[in-house]
PDB file of N, CA, C and O in Angstrom:
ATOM      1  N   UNK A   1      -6.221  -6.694  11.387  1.00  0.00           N
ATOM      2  CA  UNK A   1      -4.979  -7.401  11.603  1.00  0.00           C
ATOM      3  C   UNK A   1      -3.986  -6.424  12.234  1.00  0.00           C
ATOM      4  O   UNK A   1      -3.809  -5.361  11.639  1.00  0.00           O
ATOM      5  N   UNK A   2      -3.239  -6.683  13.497  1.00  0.00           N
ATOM      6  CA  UNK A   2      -2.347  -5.891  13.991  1.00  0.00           C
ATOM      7  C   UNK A   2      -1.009  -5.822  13.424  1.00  0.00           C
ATOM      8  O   UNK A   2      -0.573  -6.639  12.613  1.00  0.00           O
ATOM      9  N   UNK A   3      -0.531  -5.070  13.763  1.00  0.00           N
ATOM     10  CA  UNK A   3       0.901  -4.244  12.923  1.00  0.00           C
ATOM     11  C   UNK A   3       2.159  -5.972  13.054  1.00  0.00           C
ATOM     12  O   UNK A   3       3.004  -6.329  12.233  1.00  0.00           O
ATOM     13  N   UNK A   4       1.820  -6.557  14.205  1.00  0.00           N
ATOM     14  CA  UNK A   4       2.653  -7.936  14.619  1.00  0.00           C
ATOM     15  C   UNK A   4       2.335  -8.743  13.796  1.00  0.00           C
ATOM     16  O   UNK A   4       3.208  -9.558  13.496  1.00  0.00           O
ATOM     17  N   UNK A   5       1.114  -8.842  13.168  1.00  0.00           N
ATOM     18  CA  UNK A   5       0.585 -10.075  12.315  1.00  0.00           C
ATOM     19  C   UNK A   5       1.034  -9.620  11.017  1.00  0.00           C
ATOM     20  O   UNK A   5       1.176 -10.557  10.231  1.00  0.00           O
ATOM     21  N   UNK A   6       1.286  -8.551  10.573  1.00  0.00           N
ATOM     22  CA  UNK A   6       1.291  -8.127   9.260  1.00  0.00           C
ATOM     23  C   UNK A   6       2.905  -8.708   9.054  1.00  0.00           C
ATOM     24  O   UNK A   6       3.237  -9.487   8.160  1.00  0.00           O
ATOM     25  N   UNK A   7       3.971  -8.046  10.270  1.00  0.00           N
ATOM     26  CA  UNK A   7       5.048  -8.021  10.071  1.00  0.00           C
ATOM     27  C   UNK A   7       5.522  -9.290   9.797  1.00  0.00           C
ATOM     28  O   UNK A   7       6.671  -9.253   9.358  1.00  0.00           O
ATOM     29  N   UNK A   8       4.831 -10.930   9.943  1.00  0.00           N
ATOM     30  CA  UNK A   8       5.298 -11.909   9.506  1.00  0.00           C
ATOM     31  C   UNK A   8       5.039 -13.095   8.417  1.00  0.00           C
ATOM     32  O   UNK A   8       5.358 -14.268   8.224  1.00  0.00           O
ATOM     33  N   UNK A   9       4.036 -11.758   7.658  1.00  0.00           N
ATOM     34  CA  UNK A   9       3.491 -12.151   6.081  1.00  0.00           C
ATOM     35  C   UNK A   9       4.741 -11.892   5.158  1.00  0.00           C
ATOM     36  O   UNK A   9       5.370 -10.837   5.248  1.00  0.00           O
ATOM     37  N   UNK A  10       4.961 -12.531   4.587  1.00  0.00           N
ATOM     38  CA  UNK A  10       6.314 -12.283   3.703  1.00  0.00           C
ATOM     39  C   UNK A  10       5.681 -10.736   2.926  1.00  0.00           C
ATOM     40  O   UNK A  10       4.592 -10.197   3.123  1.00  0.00           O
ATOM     41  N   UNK A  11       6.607 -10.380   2.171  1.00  0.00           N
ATOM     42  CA  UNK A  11       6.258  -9.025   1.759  1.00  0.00           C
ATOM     43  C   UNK A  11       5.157  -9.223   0.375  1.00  0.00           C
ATOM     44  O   UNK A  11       4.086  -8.671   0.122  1.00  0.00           O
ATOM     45  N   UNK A  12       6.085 -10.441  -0.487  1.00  0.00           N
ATOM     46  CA  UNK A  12       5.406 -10.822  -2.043  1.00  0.00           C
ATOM     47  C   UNK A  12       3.944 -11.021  -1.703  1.00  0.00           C
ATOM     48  O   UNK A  12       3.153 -10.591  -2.542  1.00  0.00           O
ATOM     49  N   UNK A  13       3.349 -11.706  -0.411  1.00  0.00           N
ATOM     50  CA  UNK A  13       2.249 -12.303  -0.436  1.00  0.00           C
ATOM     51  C   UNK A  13       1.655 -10.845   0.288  1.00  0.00           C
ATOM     52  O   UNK A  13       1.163 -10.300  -0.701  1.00  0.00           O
ATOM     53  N   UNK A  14       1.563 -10.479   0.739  1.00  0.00           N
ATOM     54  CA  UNK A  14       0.837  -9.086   1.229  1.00  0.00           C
ATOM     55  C   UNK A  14       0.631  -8.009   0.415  1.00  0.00           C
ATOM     56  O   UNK A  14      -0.374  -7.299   0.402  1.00  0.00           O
ATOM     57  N   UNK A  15       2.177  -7.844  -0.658  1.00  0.00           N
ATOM     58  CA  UNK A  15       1.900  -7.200  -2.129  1.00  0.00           C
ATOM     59  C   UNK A  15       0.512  -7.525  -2.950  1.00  0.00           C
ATOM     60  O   UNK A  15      -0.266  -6.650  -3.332  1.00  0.00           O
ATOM     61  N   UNK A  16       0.358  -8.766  -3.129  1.00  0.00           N
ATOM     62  CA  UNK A  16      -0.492  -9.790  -4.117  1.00  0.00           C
ATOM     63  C   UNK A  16      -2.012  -9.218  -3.059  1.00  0.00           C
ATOM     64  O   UNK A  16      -3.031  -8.982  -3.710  1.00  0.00           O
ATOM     65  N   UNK A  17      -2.075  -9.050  -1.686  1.00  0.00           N
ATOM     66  CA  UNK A  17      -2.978  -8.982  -1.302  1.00  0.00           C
ATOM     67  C   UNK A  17      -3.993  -7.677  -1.507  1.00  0.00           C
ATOM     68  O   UNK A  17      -5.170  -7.316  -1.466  1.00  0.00           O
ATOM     69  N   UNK A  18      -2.995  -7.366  -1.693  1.00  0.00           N
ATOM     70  CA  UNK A  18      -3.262  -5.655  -2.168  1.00  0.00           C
ATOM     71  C   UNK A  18      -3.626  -5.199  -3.249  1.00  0.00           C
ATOM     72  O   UNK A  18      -4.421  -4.315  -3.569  1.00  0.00           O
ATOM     73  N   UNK A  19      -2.662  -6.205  -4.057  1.00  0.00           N
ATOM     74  CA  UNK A  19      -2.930  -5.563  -5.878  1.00  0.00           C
ATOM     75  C   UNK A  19      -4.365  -6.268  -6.061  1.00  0.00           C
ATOM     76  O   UNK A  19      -4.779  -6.217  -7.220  1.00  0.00           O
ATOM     77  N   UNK A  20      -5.218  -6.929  -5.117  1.00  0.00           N
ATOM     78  CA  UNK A  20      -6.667  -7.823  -5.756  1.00  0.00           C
ATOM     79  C   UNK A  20      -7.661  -6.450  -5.676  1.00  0.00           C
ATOM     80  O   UNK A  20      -8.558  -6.240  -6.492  1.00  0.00           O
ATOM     81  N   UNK A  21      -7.377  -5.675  -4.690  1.00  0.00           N
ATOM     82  CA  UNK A  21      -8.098  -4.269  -4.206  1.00  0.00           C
ATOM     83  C   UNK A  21      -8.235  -3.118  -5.193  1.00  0.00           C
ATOM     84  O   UNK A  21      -8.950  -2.147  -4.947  1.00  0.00           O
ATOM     85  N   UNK A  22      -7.403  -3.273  -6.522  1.00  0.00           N
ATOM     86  CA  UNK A  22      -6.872  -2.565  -7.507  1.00  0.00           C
ATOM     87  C   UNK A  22      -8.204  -2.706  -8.362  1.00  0.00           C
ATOM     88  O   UNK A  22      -8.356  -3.874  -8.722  1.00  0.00           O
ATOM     89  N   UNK A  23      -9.311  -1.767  -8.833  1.00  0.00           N
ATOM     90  CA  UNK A  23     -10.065  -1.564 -10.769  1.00  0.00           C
ATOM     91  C   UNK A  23      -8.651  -2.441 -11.582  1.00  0.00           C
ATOM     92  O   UNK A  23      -7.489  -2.522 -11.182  1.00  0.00           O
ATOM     93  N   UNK A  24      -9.074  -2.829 -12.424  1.00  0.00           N
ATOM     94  CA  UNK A  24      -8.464  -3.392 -13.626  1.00  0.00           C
ATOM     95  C   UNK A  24      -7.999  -2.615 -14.456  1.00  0.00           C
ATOM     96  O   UNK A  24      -7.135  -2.966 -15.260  1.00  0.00           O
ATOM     97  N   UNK A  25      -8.586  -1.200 -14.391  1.00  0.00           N
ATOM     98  CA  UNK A  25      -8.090   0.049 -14.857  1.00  0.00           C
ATOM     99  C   UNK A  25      -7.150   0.731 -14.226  1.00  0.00           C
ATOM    100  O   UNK A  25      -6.337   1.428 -14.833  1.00  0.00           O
ATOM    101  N   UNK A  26      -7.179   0.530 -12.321  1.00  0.00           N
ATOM    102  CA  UNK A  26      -5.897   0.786 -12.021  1.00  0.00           C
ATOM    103  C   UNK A  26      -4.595  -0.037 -11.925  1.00  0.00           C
ATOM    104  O   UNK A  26      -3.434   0.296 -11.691  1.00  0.00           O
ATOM    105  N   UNK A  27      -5.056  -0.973 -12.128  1.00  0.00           N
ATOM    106  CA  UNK A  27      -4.186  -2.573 -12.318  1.00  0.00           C
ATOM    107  C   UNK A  27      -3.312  -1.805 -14.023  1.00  0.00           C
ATOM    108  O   UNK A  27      -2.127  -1.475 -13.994  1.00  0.00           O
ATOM    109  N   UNK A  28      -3.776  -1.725 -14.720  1.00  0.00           N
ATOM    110  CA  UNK A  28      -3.636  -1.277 -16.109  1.00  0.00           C
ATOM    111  C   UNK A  28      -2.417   0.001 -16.003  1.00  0.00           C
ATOM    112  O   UNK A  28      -1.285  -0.159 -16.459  1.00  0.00           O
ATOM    113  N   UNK A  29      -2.869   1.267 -15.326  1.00  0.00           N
ATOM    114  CA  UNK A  29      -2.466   2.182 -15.091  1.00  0.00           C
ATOM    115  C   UNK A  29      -1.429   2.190 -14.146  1.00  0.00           C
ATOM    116  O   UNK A  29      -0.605   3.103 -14.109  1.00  0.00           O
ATOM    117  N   UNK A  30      -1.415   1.026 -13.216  1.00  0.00           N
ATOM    118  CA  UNK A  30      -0.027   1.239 -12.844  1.00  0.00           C
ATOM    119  C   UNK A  30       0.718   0.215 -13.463  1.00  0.00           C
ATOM    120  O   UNK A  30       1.733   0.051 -12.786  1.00  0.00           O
ATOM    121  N   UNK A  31       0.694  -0.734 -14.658  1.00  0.00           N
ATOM    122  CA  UNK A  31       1.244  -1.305 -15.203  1.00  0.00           C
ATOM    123  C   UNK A  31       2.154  -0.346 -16.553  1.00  0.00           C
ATOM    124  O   UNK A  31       3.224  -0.476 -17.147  1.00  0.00           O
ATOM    125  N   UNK A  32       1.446   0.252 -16.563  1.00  0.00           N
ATOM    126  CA  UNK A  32       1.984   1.348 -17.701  1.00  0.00           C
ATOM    127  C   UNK A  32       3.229   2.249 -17.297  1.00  0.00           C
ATOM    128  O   UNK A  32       4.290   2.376 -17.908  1.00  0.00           O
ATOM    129  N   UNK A  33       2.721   2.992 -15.804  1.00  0.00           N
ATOM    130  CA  UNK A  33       3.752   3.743 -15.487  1.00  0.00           C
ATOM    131  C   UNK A  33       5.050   2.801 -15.155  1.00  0.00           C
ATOM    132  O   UNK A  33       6.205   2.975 -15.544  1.00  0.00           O
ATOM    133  N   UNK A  34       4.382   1.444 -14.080  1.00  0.00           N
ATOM    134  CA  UNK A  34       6.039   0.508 -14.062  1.00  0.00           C
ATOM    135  C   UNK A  34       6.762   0.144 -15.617  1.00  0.00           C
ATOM    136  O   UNK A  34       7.966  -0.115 -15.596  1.00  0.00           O
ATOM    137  N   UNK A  35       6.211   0.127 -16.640  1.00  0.00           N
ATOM    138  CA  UNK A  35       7.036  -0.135 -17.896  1.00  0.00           C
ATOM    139  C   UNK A  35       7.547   1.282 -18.871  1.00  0.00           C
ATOM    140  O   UNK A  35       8.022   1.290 -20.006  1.00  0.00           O
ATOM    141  N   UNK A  36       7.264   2.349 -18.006  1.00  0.00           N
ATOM    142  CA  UNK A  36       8.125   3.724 -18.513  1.00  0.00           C
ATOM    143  C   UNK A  36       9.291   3.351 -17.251  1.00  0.00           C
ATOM    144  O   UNK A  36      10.322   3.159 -17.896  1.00  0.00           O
ATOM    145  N   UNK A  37       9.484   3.240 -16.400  1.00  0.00           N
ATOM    146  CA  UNK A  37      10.350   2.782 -14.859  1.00  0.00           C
ATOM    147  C   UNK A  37      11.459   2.365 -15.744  1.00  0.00           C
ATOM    148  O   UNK A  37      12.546   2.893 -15.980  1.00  0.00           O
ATOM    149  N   UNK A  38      10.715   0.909 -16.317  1.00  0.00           N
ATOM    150  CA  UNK A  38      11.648  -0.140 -16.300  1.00  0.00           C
ATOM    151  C   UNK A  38      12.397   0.429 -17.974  1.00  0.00           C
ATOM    152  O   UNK A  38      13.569   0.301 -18.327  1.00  0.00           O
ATOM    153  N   UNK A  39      11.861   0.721 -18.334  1.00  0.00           N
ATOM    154  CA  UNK A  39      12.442   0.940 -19.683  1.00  0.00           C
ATOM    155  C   UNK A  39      13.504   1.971 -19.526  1.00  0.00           C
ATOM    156  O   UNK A  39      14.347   2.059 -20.420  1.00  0.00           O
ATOM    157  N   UNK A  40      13.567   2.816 -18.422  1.00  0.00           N
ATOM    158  CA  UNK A  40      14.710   3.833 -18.708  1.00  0.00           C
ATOM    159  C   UNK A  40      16.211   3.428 -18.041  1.00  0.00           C
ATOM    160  O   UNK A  40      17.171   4.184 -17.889  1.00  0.00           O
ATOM    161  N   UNK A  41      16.135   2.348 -17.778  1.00  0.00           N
ATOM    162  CA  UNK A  41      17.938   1.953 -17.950  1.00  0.00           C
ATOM    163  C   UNK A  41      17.798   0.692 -17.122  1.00  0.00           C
ATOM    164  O   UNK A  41      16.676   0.222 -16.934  1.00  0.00           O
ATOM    165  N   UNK A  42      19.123  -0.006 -16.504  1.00  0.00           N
ATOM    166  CA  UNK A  42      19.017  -1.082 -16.299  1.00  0.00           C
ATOM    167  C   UNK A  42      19.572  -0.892 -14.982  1.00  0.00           C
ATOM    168  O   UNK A  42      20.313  -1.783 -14.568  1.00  0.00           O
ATOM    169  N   UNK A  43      19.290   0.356 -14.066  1.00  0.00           N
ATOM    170  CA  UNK A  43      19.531   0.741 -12.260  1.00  0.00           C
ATOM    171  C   UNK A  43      18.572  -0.457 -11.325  1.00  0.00           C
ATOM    172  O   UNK A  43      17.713  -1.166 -11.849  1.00  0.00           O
ATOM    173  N   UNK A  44      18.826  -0.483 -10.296  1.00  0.00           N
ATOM    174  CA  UNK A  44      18.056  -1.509  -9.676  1.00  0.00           C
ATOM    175  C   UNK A  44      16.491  -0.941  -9.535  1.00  0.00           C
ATOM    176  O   UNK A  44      15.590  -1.668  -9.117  1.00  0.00           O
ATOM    177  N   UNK A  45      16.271   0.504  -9.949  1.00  0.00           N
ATOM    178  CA  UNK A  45      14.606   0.557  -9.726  1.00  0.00           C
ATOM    179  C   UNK A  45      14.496   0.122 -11.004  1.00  0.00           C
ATOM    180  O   UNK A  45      13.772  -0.873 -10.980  1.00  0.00           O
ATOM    181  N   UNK A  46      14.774   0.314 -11.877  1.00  0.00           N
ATOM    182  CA  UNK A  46      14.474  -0.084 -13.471  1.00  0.00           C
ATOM    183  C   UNK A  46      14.475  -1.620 -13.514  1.00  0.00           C
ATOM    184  O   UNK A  46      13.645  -2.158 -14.247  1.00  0.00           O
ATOM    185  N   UNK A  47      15.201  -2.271 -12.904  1.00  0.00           N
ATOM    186  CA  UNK A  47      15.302  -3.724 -12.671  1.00  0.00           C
ATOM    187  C   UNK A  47      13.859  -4.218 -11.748  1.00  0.00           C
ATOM    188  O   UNK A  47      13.098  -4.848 -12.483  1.00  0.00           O
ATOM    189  N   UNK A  48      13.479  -4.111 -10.718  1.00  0.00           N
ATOM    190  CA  UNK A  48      12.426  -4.002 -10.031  1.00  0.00           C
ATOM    191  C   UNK A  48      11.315  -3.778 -10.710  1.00  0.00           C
ATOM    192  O   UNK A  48      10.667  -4.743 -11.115  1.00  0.00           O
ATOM    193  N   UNK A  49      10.899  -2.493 -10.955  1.00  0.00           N
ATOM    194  CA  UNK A  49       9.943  -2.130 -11.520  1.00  0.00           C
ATOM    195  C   UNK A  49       9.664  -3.365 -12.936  1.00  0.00           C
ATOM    196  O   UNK A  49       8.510  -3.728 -13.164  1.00  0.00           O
ATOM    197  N   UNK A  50      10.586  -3.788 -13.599  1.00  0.00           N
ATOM    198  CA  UNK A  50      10.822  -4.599 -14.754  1.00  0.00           C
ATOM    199  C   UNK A  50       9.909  -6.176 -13.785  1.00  0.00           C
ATOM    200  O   UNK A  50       8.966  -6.890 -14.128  1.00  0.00           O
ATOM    201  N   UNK A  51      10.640  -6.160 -12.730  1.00  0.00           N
ATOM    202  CA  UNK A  51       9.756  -7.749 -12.016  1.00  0.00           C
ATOM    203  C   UNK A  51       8.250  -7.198 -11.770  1.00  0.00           C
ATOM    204  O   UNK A  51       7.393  -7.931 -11.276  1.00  0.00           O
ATOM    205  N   UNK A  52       8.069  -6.292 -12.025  1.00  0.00           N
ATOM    206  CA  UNK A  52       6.863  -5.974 -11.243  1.00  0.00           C
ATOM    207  C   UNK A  52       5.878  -6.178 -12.362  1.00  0.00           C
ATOM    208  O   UNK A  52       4.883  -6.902 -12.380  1.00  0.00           O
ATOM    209  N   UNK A  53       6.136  -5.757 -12.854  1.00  0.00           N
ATOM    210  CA  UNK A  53       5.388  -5.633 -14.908  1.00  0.00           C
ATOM    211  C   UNK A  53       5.162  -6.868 -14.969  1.00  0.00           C
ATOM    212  O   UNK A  53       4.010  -7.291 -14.875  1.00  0.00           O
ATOM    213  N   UNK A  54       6.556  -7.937 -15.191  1.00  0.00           N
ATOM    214  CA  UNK A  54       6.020  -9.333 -15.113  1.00  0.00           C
ATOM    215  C   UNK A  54       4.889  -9.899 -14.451  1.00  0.00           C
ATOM    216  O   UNK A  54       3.971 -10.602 -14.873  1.00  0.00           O
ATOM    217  N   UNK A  55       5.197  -9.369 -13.149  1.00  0.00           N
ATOM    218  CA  UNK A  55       4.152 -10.246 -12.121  1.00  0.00           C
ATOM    219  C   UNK A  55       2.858  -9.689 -12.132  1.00  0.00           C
ATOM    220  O   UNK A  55       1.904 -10.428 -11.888  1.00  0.00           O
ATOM    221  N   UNK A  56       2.626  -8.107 -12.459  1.00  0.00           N
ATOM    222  CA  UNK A  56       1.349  -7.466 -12.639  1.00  0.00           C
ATOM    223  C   UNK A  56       0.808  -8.013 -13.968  1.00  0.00           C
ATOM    224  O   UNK A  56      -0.394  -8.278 -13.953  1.00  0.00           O
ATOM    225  N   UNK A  57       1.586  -8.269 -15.316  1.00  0.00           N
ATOM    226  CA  UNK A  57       1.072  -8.690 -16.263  1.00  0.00           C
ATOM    227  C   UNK A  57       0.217 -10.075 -16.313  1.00  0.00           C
ATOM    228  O   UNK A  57      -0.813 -10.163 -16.981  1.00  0.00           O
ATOM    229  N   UNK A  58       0.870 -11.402 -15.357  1.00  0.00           N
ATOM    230  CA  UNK A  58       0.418 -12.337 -15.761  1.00  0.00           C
ATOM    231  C   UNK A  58      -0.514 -12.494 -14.561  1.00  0.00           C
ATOM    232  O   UNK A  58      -0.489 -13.651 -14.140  1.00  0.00           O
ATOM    233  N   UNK A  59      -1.250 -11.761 -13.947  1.00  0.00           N
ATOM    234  CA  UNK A  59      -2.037 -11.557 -12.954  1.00  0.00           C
ATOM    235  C   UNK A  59      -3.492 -10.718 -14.283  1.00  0.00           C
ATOM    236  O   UNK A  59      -4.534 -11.132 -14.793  1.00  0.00           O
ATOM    237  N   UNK A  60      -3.218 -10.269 -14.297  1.00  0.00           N
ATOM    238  CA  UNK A  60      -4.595  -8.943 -14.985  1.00  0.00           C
ATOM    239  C   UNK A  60      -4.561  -9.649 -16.264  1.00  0.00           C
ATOM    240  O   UNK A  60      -3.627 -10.369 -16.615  1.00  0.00           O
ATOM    241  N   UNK A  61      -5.722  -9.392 -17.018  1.00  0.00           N
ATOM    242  CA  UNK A  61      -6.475  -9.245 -18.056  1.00  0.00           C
ATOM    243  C   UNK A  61      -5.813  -8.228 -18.780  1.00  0.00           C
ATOM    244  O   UNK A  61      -5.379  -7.237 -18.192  1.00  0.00           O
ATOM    245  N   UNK A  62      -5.681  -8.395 -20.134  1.00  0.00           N
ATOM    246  CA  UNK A  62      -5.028  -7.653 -20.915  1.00  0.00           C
ATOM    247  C   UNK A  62      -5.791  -6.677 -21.252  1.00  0.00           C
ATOM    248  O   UNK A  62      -6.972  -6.998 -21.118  1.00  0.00           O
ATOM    249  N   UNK A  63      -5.670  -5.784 -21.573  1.00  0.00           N
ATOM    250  CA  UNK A  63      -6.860  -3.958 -21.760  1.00  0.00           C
ATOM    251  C   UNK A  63      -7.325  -4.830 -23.306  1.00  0.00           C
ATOM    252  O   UNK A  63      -8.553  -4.880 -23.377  1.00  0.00           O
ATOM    253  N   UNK A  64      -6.695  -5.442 -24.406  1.00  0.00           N
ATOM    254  CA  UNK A  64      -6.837  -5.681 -26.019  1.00  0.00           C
ATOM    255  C   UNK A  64      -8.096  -6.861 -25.930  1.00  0.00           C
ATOM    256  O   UNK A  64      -8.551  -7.358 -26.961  1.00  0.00           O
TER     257      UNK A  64
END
């Protein structure tokens, strides 16, 4: 896919395309580090990172 085709995939859906490419272990592992992110105050990366957890969580399989 050329750099023109990419540029008019919205960003959320090209994110999602990416995170399918992820082990479940790295799905896991970067779910962990975004909820040390989000937990250390309420700045807009801490806010972000906080949507991201959501949306990585109800996507993956829980590790339990």
């Amino acid at each position: 896919m050329s750099s023109d085709a990419t540029s008019v995939i919205p960003a959320q859906d090209a994110a999602a395309r990416r995170l399918e490419i992820f082990t479940l272990d790295e799905a896991h592992d970067l779910l962990r580090l975004l909820q040390v992110i989000a937990g250390e105050g309420l700045d807009e990366l801490s806010q972000e990172a906080d949507w991201f957890v959501r949306e990585i969580a109800a996507r993956i399989p829980s590790e339990h």
